[in-house]
C-alpha positions in Angstrom: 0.0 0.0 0.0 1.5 3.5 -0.7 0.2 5.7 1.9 0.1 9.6 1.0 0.7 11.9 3.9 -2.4 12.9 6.5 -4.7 14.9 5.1 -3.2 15.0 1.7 -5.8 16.7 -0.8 -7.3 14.5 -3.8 -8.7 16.9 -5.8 -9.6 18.0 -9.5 -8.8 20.8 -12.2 -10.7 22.8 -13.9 -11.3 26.1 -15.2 -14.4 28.5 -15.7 -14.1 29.4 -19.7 -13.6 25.6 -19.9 -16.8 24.1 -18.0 -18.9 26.8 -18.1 -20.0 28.0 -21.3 -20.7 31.3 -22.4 -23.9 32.0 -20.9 -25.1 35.5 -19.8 -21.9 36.8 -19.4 -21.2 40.7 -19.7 -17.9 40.5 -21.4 -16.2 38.1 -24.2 -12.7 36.9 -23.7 -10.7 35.8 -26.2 -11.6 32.7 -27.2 -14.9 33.6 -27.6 -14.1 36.3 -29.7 -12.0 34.1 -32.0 -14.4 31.6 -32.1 -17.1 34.0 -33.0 -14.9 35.5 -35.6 -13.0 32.0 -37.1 -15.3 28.8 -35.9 -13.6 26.7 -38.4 -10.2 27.3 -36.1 -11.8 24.8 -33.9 -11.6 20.8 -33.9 -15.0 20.1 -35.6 -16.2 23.4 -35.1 -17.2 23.3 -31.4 -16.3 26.5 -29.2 -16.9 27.5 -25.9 -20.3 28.2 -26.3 -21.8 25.6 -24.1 -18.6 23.6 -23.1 -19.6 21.3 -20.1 -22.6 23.3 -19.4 -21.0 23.6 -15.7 -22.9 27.4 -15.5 -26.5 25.0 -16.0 -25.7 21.9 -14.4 -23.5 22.6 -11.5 -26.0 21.4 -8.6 -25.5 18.2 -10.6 -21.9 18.4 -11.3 -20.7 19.0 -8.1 -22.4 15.9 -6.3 -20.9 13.6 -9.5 -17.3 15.3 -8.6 -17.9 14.0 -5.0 -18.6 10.5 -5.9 -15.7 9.8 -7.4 -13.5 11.1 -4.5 -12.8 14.6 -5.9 -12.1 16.5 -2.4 -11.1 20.0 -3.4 -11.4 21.7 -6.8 -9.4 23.7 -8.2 -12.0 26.5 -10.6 -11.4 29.9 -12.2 -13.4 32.9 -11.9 -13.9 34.2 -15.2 -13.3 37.8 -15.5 -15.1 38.6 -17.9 -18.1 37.1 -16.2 -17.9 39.0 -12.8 -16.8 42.1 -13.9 -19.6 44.5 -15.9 -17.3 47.7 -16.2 -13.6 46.5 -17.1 -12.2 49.8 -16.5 -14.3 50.7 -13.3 -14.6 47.4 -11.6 -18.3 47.2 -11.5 -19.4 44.1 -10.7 -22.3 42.3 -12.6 -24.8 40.5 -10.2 -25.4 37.5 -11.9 -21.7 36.6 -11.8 -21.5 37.3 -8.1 -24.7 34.9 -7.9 -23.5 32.4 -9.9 -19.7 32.1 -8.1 -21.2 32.7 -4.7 -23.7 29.6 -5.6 -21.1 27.4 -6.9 -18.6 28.3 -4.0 -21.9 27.5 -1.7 -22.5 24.4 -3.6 -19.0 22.8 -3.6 -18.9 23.8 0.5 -22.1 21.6 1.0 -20.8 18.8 -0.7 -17.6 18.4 1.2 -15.6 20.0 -1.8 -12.7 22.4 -0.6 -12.6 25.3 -3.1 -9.5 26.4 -4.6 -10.2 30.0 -6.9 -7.7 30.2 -9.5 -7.8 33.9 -10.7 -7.0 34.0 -14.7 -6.9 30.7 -17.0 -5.7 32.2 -20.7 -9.2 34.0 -20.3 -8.3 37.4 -21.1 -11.5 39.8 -21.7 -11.2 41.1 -25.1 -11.9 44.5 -24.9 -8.4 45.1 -22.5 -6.8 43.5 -25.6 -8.1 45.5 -28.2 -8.4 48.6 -25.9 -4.4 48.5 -24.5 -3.3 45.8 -26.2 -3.4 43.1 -23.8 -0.9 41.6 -21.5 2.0 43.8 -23.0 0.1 47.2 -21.2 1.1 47.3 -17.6 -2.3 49.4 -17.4 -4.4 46.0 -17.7 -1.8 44.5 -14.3 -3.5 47.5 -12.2 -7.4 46.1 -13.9 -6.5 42.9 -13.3 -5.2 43.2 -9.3 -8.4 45.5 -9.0 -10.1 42.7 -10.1 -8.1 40.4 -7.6 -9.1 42.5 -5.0 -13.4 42.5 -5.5 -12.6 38.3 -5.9 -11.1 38.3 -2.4 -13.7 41.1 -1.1 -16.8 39.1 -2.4 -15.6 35.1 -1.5 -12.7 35.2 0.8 -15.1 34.3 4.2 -15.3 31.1 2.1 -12.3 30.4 -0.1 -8.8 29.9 1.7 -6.6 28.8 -1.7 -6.4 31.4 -3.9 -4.2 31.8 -7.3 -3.3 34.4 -9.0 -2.2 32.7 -12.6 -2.7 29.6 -14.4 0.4 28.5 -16.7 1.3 32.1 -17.4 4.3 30.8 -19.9 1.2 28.9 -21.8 0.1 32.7 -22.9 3.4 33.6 -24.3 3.5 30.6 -26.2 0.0 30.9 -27.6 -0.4 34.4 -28.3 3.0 35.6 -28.8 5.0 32.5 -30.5 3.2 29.9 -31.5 0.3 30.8 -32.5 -2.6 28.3 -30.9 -4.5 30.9 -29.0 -5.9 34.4 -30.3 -4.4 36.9 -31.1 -2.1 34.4 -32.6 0.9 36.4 -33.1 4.7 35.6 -33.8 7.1 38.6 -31.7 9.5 37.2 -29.4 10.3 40.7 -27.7 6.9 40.9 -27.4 6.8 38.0 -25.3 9.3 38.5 -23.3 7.5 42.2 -22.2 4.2 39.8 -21.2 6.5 37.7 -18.9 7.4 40.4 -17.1 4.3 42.0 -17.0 2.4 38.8 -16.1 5.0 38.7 -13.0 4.3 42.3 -12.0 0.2 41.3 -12.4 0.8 38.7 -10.4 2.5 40.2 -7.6 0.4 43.4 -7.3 -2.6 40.9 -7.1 -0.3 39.3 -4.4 -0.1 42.8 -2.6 -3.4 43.0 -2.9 -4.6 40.1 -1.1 -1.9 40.3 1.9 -3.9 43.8 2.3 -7.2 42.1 3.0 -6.1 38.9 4.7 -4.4 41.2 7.5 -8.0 43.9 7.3 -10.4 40.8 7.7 -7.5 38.2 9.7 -7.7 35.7 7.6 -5.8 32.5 7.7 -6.2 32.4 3.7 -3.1 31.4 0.9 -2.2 32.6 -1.8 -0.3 31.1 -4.8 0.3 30.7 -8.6 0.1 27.6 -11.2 2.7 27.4 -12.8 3.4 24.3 -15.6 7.4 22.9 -14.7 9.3 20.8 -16.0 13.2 20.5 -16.0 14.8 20.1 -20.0 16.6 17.5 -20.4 19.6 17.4 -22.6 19.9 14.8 -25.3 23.0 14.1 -24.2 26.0 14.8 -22.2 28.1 17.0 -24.9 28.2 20.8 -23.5 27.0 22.2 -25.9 23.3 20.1 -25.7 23.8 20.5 -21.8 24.0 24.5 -22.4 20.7 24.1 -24.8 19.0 22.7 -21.7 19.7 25.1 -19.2 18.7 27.9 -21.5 15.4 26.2 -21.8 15.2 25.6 -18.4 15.5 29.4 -17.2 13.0 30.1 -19.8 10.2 27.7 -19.4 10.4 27.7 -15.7 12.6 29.9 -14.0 11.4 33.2 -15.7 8.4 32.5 -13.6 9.2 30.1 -10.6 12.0 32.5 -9.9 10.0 35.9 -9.4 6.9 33.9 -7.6 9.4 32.2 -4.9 12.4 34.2 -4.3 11.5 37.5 -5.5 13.7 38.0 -8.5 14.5 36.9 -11.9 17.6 34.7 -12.6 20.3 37.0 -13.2 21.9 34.8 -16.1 18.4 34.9 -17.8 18.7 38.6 -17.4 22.1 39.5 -18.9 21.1 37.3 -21.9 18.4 39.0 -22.6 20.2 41.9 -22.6 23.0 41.5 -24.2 20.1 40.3 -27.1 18.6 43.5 -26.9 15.4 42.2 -26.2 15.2 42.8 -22.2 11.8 43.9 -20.4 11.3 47.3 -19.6 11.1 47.1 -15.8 11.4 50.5 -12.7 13.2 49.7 -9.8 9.6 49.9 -7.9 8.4 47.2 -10.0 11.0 45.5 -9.5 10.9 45.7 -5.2 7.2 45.0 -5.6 7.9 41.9 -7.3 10.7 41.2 -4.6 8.4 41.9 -1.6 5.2 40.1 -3.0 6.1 36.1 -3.8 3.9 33.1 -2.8 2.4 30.9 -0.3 2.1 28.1 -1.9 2.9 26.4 -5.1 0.9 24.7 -7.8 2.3 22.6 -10.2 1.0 21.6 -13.5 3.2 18.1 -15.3 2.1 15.8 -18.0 5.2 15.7 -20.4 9.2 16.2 -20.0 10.8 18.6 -22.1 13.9 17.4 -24.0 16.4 19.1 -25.9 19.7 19.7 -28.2 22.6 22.5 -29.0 20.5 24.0 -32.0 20.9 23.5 -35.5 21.7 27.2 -36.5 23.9 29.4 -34.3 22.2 31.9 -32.2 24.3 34.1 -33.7 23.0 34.1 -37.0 20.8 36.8 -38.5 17.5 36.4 -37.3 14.4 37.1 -35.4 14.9 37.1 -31.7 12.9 34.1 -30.4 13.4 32.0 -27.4 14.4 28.6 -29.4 17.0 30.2 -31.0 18.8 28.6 -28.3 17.7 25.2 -28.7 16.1 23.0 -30.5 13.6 20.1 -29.2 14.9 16.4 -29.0 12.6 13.6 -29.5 14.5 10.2 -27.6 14.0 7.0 -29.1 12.4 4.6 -27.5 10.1 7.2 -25.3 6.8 6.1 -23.9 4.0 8.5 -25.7 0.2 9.6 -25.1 0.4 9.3 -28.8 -3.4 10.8 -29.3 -1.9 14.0 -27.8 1.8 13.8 -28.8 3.3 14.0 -25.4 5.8 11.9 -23.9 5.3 9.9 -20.6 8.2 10.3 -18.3 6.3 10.1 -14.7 9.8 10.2 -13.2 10.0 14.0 -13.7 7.4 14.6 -10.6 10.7 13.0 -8.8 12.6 16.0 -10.1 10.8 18.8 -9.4 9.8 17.9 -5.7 14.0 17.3 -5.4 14.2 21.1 -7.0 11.7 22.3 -5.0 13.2 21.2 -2.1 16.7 22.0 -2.2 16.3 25.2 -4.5 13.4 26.9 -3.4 13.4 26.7 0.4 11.0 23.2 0.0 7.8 25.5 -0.2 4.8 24.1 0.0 3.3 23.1 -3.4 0.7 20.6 -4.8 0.8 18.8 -8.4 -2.3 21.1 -9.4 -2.7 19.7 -12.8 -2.0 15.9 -14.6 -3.6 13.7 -16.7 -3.8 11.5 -20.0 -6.0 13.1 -23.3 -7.2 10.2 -25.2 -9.3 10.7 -28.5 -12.3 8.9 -29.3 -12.4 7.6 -26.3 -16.4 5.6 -26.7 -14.2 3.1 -28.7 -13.6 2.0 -24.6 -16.9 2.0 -23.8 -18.3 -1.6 -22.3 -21.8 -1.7 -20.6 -21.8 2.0 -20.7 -18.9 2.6 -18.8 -15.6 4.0 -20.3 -13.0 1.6 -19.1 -9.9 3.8 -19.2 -7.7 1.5 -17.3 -4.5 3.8 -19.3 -5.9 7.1 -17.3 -5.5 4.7 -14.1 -2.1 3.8 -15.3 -1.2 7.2 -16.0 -2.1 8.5 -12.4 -0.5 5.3 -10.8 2.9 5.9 -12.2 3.3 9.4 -11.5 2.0 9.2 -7.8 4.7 6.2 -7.5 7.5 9.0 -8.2 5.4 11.6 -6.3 5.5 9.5 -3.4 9.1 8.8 -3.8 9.6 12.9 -3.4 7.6 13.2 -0.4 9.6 10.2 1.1 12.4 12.0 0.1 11.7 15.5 2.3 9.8 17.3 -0.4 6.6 19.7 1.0 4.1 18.4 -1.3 0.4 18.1 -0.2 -2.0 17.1 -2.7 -2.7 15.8 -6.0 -5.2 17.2 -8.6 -6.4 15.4 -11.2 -6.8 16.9 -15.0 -10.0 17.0 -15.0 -13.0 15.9 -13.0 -15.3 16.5 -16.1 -14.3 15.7 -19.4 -14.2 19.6 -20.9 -13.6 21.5 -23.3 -9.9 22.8 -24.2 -9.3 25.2 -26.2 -8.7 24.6 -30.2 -8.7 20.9 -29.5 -12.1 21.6 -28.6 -13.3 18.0 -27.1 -10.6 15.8 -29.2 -9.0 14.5 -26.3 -11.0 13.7 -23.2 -9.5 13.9 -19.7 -12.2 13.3 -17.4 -12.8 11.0 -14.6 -16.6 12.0 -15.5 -17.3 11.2 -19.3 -19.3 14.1 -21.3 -22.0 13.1 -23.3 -21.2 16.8 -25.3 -25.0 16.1 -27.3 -27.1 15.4 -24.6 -25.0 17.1 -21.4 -25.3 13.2 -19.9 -22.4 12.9 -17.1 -21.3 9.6 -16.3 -18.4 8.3 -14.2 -15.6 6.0 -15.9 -13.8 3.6 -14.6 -11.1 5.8 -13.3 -14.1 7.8 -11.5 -14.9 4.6 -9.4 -11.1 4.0 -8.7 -10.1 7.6 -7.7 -13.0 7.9 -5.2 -11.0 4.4 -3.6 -7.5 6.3 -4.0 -9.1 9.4 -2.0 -11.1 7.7 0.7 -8.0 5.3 1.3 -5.2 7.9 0.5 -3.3 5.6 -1.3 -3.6 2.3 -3.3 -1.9 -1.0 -3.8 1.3 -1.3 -5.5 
């Protein structure tokens, strides 16, 4: 048996422009924008119109969740659902209804709510008013918009986050074009990263204002999506490729949110590029005065890497894989329906980074899970049997449980997702639920990895 520590959290993932659907809200974000403008963009057409239909069907949802063991849930408020007036604040009533009812609604049903604050969800007016994530005017909305969160729930939520995957937007919108506006500007991107740390931070401020007004014993955190590169192989030069992509995909971010500053080496690159943020020294003490709780961490594939294939120093665009190039190593297990490698043994590594390199803070894997396409060709008696998705979980909590063991502060483990919903471009392709989605009829049902998570959580472990 491979016991997880006392009261370790088994819990879920999701986010609101993923479940809910795009019902009644005051503002569009993005991807309802894009999909209003470009539906074809979308796997078979389907946008976020209705998604899981979690903004009808959440009295439903919610009891489902329980039953197969889901214990906390980690949700986003969608801003531009609660927030009528971008510019001013002004609340719209039926948002506050409908958060305060689900918030309610989990509470009753033994469900420990975990508010994540922004999931790629950007309203569209801030982008086509100020241009987005690159105007430090929309950091000020959006910690404004922090602060009426934590005024209006905080006598009932206690884990709060400020960011989901905030590297995800720079890839998306400002390199490799899979969410709107679709761009291709590597300085641009590196401006957002800053600016997404500075959000983040005066959100941070923010909330350390109110828990010490109202004495709360509330957390605060960010998401953040990890994983260490691995170098093909041992030659220098791919070993150098690594740690460049290392300091990019995670330290740029892990950095700033724990210790309070970026990694000096990332820095002076950056600038001796020409491409460095424009940053003030306030900014810059804010940032340094304003880090973390608590950690989440988001892991479903390693990321390898080589010395690239063109010199850096060639005549180019500035982009962040000038520096490397991705490695594909033979013989690799792979979620082939999503193209991602399975490498559980990464959890390992991060809780051992975590623990000797950022002062063992307290973290949570807050996202992991296996996509898997068409998945009714597993149905048998009207239950999906999705023994892989039990497989999947099993192997990572092995090396999961081996960090713990090993010192690391990690206290819980959230399934991606509790629902199967919908993600983005990939619309409902791949399915990650523990709960399968009838997306025609709305009809919820639990797989067979439902039934065997709700054994996981109420025996906080399983047999190995």
């Amino acid at each position: 048996m491979l016991t997880f520590p006392k009261d370790f959290a088994w819990g879920a993932a999701t986010s609101g422009p993923q479940s809910e659907g795009n019902f009644h809200k005051p503002n569009q974000n993005v991807f309802d924008y894009w999909f209003e403008k470009s539906p074809d963009d979308f796997y078979d057409g389907v946008g976020p119109d209705t998604a899981s239909n979690f903004y009808n069907d959440y009295k439903k949802d919610i009891p489902l969740m329980a039953k197969a063991g889901i214990k906390a849930l980690r949700t986003s408020i969608q801003w531009s659902r609660l927030i009528k007036n971008l510019d001013t604040g002004e609340v719209d009533e039926a948002g506050v209804q409908f958060y305060n009812n689900v918030i309610d609604c989990l509470i009753e049903n033994g469900i420990e709510p975990y508010i994540n604050l922004f999931h790629f969800d950007l309203p569209v007016k801030l982008y086509q008013e100020y241009g987005g994530w690159e105007s430090k005017h929309v950091t000020d909305l959006f910690a404004a918009y922090a602060e009426k969160c934590f005024e209006l729930f905080g006598d009932r939520v206690k884990n709060w986050f400020t960011f989901n995957e905030p590297k995800v937007i720079l890839d998306g919108e400002y390199l490799y074009q899979f969410h709107y506006p679709l761009l291709v500007d590597g300085p641009a991107a590196v401006q957002v990263a800053y600016n997404l740390n500075l959000a983040s931070a005066k959100a941070i401020e923010k909330f350390k204002i109110w828990k010490e007004n109202n004495n709360s014993d509330a957390q605060i955190g960010t998401i953040l999506n990890l994983t260490p590169a691995y170098p093909a192989t041992n030659d220098p030069e791919d070993v150098k490729a690594a740690h460049f992509a290392t300091m990019w995909d995670d330290n740029m971010f892990l950095d700033p949110a724990v210790l309070g500053h970026f990694p000096d080496e990332l820095v002076k690159i950056l600038d001796d590029a020409g491409v460095l943020w424009e940053s003030t020294p306030e900014e810059l003490k804010l940032i340094e005065d304003n880090t973390v709780d608590v950690l989440g961490v988001n892991f479903y594939h390693p990321e390898r890497v080589q010395r690239p294939s063109v010199s850096p120093k060639s005549l180019q665009d500035w982009m962040p894989d000038i520096y490397f190039d991705n490695y594909e190593m033979p013989g690799r297990v792979m979620n082939v329906d999503k193209g991602w490698e399975i490498y559980p043994e990464t959890l390992y590594d991060i809780s051992i980074n975590l623990r000797d390199n950022y002062g063992n803070i307290p973290w949570f894997v807050s996202e992991n899970g296996m996509g898997v396409s068409r998945e009714e060709r597993f149905i048998e008696d009207g239950v999906v049997q999705d023994d892989y998705r039990i497989k999947f979980i099993q192997d990572h909590l092995v090396q999961l449980h081996k960090g713990i063991e090993a010192g690391s502060n990690c206290h819980g483990y959230f399934i991606w997702t509790a629902i199967d919903c919908w993600s983005w471009k990939n619309a409902y392709r791949n399915r990650y639920g523990l709960i399968r989605d009838d997306i025609h009829t709305q009809t919820k049902t639990l797989k067979k990895s439902g039934h065997w998570y709700a054994e996981l959580s109420n025996n906080n472990g399983f047999e190995v």
